[in-house]
N, C-alpha and C positions, 0 to 999 in steps of 0.2 A: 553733545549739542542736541540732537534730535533724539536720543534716546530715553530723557526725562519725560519729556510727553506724553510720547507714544505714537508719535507720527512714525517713526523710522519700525517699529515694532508690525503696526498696521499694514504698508508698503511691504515688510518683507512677506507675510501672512498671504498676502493676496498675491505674490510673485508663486510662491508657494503652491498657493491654487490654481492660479494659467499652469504650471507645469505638471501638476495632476491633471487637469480636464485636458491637456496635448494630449501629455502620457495613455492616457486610458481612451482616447479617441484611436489613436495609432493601434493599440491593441486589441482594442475591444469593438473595432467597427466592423459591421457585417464585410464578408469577401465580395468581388464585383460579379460572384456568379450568384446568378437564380435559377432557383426552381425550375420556370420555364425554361431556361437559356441548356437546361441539359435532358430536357424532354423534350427538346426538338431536335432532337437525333435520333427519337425514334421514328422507324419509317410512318407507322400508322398516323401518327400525330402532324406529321408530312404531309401525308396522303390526303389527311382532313383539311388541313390548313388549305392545300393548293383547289381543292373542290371549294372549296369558302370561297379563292378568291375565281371561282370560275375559269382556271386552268386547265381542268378535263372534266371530261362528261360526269353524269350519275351513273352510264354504263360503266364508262373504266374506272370510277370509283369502287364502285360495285365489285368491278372482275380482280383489278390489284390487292383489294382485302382482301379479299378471301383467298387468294393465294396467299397476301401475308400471313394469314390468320393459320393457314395450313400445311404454313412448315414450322411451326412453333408446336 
């Protein structure tokens, strides 16, 4: 019935493609980690962040680098 057409041939073609673009969305989509999200486990980057938001001084800024800085 619908095969002489081409309607049914069409339909299947495109059913085809949503399950390619799922398929390759599932697999191929970036992870929910970033860049930052695993550089902010380093202390120094910590240290900057918390002085950004006015959490400690420019002294204790100051004094925790460089003790960071000087056991690496």
């Amino acid at each position: 019935m619908f095969y002489r057409d081409g309607f049914f041939w069409g339909m299947h073609l495109i059913w085809w493609a949503i399950w390619f673009v799922a398929l390759g969305w599932i697999f191929f989509a970036p992870s929910g980690t970033s860049d930052a999200e695993i550089n902010e486990d380093d202390p120094v980057t910590t240290l900057k962040i918390r002085f950004a938001k006015g959490e400690i001084s420019k002294e204790e800024y100051e004094q925790s680098r460089n003790l960071l800085r000087s056991d690496k």
